[in-house]
C-alpha positions in Angstrom: -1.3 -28.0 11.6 -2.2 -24.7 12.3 -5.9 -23.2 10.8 -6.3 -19.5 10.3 -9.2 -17.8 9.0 -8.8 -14.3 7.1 -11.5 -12.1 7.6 -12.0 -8.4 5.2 -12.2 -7.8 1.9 -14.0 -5.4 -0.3 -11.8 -2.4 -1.3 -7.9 -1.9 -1.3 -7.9 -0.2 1.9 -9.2 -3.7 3.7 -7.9 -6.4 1.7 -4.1 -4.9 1.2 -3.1 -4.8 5.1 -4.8 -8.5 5.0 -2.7 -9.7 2.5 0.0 -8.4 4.0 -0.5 -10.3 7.2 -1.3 -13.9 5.4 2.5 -13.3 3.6 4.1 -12.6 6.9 2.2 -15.6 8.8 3.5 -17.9 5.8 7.0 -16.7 6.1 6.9 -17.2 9.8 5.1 -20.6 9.2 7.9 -21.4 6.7 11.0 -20.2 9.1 9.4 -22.0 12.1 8.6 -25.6 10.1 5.2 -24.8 11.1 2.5 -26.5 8.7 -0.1 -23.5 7.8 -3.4 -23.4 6.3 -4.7 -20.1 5.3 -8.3 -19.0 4.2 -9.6 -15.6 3.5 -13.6 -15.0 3.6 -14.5 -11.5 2.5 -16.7 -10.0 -0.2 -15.3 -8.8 -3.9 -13.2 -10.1 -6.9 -10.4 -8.0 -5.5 -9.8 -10.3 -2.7 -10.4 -13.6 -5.4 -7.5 -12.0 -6.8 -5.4 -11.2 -4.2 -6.0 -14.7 -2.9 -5.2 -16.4 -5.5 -1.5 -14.6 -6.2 -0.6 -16.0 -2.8 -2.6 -18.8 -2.7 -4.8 -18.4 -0.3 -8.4 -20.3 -0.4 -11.3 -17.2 -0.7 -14.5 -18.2 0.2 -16.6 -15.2 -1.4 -19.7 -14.1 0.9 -22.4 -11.2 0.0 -22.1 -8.6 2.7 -24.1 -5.3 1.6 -23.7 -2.0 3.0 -25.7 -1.9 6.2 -27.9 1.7 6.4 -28.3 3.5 9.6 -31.4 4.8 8.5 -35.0 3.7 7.3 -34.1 1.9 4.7 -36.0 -1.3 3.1 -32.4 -2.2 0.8 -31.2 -3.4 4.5 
């Protein structure tokens, strides 16, 4: 079995090219007889949902916007 761990999420512009690469590793998987186990970790309900219409385990993390300034939200 092969393991692979999916790593983005957020907006569109990071989860969309992601899901794009988890359907083409599962349809090479698939073509290959190559057992697959996918999982995405990433923050956002957009990737949940994107996940879950391929179905793709999500483990949901918090990752806040990190400040390059003086900031005491970081």
């Amino acid at each position: 079995m092969k393991r692979v761990m999916l790593i983005g999420g957020g907006t569109g512009g990071h989860v969309v090219p992601l899901m794009a690469v988890a359907e083409e590793l599962q349809e090479q998987a698939g073509l290959q007889d190559i057992e697959l186990e996918l999982k995405a970790i990433g923050s956002g309900d957009f990737l949940k949902k994107e996940c879950a219409e391929i179905g793709i385990n999500c483990i949901l993390i918090t990752a806040p916007k990190w400040r390059r300034y003086f900031s005491l939200a970081n």
